[in-house]
C-alpha positions in Angstrom: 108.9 89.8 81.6 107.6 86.4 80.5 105.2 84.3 82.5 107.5 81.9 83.6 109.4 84.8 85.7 105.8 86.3 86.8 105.3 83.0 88.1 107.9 82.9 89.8 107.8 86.0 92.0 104.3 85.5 92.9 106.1 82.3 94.3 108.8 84.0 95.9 106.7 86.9 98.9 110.2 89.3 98.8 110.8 89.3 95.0 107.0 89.9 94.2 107.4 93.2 96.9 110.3 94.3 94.9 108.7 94.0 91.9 105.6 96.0 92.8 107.6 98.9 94.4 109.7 98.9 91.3 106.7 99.2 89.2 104.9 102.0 91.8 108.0 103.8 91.5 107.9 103.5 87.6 104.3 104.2 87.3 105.0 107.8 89.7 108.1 108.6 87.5 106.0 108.2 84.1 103.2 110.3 85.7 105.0 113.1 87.0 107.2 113.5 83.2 103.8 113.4 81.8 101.9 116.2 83.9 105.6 118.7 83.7 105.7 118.0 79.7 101.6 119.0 80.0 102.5 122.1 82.1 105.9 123.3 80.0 103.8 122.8 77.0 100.5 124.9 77.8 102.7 127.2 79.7 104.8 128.2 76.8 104.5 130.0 74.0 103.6 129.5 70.2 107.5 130.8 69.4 108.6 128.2 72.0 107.3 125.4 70.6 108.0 125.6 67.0 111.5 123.8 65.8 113.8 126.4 64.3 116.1 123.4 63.2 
């Protein structure tokens, strides 16, 4: 997003709500693919891991 549309949804109060649960809901997506690849990657082992292709 440019700063023109930043502008305006701090402009508009039900766009700029939108926008920030879209971004929460982003943020909690990106964190929880994060901490399962950490877990499926320390939980594996060294056979799993390597690429056989």
């Amino acid at each position: 997003m440019d700063v023109v549309n930043m502008d305006r949804c701090t402009q508009q109060p039900r766009l700029y709500v939108g926008m920030v649960l879209l971004l929460i809901f982003a943020e909690v997506l990106g964190l929880y693919g994060t901490i399962v690849g950490i877990l499926m990657l320390t939980r594996s082992g060294m056979d799993v891991t390597e690429c056989v292709y």
